[in-house]
C-alpha positions in Angstrom: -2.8 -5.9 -8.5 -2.9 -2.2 -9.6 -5.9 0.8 -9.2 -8.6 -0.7 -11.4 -7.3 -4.3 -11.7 -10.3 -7.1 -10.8 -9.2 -10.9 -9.8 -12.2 -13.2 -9.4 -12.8 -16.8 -10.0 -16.4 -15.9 -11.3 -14.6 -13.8 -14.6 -12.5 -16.8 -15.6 -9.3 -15.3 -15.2 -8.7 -17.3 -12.0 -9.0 -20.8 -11.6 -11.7 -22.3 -9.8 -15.6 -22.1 -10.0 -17.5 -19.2 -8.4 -20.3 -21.0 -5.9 -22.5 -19.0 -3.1 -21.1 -18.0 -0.3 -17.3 -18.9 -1.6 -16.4 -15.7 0.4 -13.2 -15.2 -1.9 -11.0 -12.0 -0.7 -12.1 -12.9 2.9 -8.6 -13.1 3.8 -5.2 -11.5 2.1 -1.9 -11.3 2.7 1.6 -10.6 0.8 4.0 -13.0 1.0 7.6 -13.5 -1.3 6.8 -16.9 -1.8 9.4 -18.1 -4.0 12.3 -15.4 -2.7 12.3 -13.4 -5.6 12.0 -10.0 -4.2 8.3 -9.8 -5.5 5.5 -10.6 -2.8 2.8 -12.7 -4.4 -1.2 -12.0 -3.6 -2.4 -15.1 -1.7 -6.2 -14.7 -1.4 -8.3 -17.0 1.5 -12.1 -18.2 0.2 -12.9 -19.5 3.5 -16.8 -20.8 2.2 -15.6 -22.5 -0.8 -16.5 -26.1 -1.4 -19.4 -26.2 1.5 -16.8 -24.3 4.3 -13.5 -26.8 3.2 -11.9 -23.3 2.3 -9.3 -22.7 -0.6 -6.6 -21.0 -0.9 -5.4 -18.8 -4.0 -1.7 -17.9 -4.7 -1.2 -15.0 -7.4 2.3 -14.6 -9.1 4.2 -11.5 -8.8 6.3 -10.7 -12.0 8.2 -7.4 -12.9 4.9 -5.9 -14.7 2.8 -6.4 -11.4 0.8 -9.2 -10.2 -1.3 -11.9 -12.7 -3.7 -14.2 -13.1 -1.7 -16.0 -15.2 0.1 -19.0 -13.5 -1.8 -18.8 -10.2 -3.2 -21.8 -8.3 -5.1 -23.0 -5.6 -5.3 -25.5 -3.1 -7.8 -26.3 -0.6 -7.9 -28.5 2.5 -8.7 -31.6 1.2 -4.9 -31.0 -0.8 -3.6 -31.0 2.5 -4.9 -33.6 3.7 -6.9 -32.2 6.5 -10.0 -32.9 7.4 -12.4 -30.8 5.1 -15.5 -30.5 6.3 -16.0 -26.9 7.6 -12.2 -26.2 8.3 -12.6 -22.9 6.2 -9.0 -22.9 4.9 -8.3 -18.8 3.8 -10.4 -17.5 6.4 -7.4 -15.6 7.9 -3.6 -15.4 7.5 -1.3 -14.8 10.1 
């Protein structure tokens, strides 16, 4: 994500739905995900879904980091327990 660049789920270039309180950006961290040299964007939204918590993954391509391809997955995806386990609210 360059100077200027804007990634939320509330312009429609990000999957998802914005909802109160989602808290999206609460938590970020770079991470080489798929040992490409690139580190994608993952991005914590620690409120989504009523405090379940999701989890955004941005790919990282030789022109910078996109939208485009990106996903999510929140707790209930992992099988946890969802209610209020606020998946994304940090990264270690």
């Amino acid at each position: 994500m360059g100077p200027g660049l804007t990634y939320a789920h509330w312009l429609g270039t990000v999957p998802g739905v914005a909802e109160n309180n989602d808290r999206f950006g609460a938590a970020a961290k770079l991470v080489d995900t798929n040992a490409d040299g690139r580190a994608e964007v993952i991005v914590g939204a620690p409120g989504e879904n009523a405090d379940a918590g999701s989890v955004w993954v941005f790919k990282s391509t030789s022109s910078g980091v996109t939208p485009t391809g990106s996903f999510t997955f929140g707790a209930g995806t992992l099988g946890m327990v969802s209610t209020r386990a606020q998946l994304g609210s940090t990264f270690n």
